[in-house]
N, C-alpha and C positions, 0 to 999 in steps of 0.2 A: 430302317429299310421299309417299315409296314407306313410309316407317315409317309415318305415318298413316292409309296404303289398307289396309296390312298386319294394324291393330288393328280393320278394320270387322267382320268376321266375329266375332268373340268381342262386341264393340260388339251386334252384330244379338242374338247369341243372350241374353247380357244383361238388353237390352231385350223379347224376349220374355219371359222372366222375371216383368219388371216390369209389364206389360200384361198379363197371365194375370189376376192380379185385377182387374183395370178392365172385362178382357173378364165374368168372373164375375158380378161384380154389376150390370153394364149386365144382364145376362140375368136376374139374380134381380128387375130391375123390373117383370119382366114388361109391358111395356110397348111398344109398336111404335115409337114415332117419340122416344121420350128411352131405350129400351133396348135392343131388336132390332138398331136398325140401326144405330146406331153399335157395338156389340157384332159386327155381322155384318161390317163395315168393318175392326174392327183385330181379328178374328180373322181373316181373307181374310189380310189384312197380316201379321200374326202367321204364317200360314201360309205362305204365301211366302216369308219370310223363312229359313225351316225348311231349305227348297231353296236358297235364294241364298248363304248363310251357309256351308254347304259346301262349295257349287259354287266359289266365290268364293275360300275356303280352301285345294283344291285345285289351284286357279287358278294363284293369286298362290305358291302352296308354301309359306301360313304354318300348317298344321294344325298347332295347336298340342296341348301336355297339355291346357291350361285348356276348349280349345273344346270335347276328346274327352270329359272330363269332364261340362261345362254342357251341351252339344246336348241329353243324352238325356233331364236331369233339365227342360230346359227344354220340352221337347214333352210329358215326365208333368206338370208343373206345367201347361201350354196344356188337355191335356186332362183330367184329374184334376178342373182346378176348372171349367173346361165341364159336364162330365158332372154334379159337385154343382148345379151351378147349374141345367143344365136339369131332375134329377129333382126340383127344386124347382117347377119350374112346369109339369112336362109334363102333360097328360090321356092320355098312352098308359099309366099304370100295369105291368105287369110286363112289357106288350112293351119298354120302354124298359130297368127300373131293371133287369132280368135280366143283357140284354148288358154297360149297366156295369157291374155286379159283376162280371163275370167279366171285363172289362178292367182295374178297379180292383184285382181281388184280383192279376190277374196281374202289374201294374207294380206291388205291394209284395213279393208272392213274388221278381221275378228281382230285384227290388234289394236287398233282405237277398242273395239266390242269390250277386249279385256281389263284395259285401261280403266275403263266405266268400272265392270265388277272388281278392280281390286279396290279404287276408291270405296265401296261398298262393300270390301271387305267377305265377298265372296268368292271361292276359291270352282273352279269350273275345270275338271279335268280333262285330260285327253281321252275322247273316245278311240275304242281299236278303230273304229273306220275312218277316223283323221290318222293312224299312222299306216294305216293302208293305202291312203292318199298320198302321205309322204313317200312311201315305195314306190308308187305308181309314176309320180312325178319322178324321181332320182332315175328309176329303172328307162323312163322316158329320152329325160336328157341324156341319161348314158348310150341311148340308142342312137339319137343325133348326133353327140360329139363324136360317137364313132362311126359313122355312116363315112365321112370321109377317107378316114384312117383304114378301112374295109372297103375298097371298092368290088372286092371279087363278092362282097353281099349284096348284091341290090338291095335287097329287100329291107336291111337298116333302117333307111330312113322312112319307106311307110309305116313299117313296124312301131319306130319312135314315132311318127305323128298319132296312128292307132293310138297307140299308148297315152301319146300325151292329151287325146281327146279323152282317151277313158278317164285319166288324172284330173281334167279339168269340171266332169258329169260329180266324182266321186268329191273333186273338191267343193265344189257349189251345192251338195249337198251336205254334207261336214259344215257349210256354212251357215244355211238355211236352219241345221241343227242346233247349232251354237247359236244363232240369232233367237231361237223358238227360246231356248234355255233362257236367254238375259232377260225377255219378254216378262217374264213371270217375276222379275226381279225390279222394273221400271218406276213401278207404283210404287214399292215397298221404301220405307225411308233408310235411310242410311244406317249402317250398326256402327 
């Protein structure tokens, strides 16, 4: 039973993975009641999970390789195809597609970035303020996917774009960071 509890966390992350597209395209239906809300349902879930998967890991003392690995590409893949899907359908035009660019560019800049340091065999952790960025970002798209699904909120979708500008300041800086960090590492020859 304790092997089995053991493998949920990589299990959760996984599964988010595999629901990033389901979330996508519910939201490119553009649709309230066959795409919105079930897209706002297992993205919420999806999100959650983001937290419990670690916490859990922690927990129980199975952080594995495989999980340190999957967590981060699994929350670019959550958001990544979030962000496509909603510049598909949004009417905020550059207030919107701005901030993900500049989340987009930055989760392909530090993942090439890391690529480089593991060749070199340096390990480069998560600062708290890149997973305050991940909050920022999650808590954002949760505010656009549900802006539809809520009309009696107006206020939803500034709030998600507020949000998702403050996500994209905190993300480009989280970048800037991480780029300062390899900096020091360029010269150095390989271990």
């Amino acid at each position: 039973m304790m092997t089995m509890l053991k493998m949920v966390p990589n299990w959760m992350t996984i599964l988010r993975i595999m629901v990033a597209p389901v979330i996508a395209v519910l939201i490119w239906l553009d649709d309230v009641k066959t795409g919105y809300m079930p897209a706002l349902t297992l993205f919420v879930l999806a999100s959650i999970s983001d937290f419990i998967d670690g916490w859990m890991a922690r927990r129980l003392g199975v952080v594995s390789k495989l999980g340190a690995m999957l967590d981060p590409i699994a929350d670019k893949v959550l958001i990544g195809t979030c962000l496509v899907s909603l510049a598909h359908v949004t009417e905020d035009g550059w207030w919107f597609i701005l901030p993900a660019i500049i989340i987009m560019t930055r989760e392909f800049l530090i993942s090439g970035l890391r690529e480089f340091m593991a060749g070199r065999s340096v390990n480069m952790p998560v600062s708290v303020l890149a997973k305050w960025k991940t909050t920022l970002q999650l808590v954002a798209i949760g505010f656009l996917v549900g802006a539809p699904v809520f009309p009696s909120l107006p206020m939803a979708n500034p709030i998600g774009l507020a949000l998702l500008w403050a996500a994209a300041f905190v993300t480009a800086q989280t970048g800037f960071a991480y780029y300062r960090g390899v900096l020091e590492h360029v010269d150095k020859p390989s271990q």
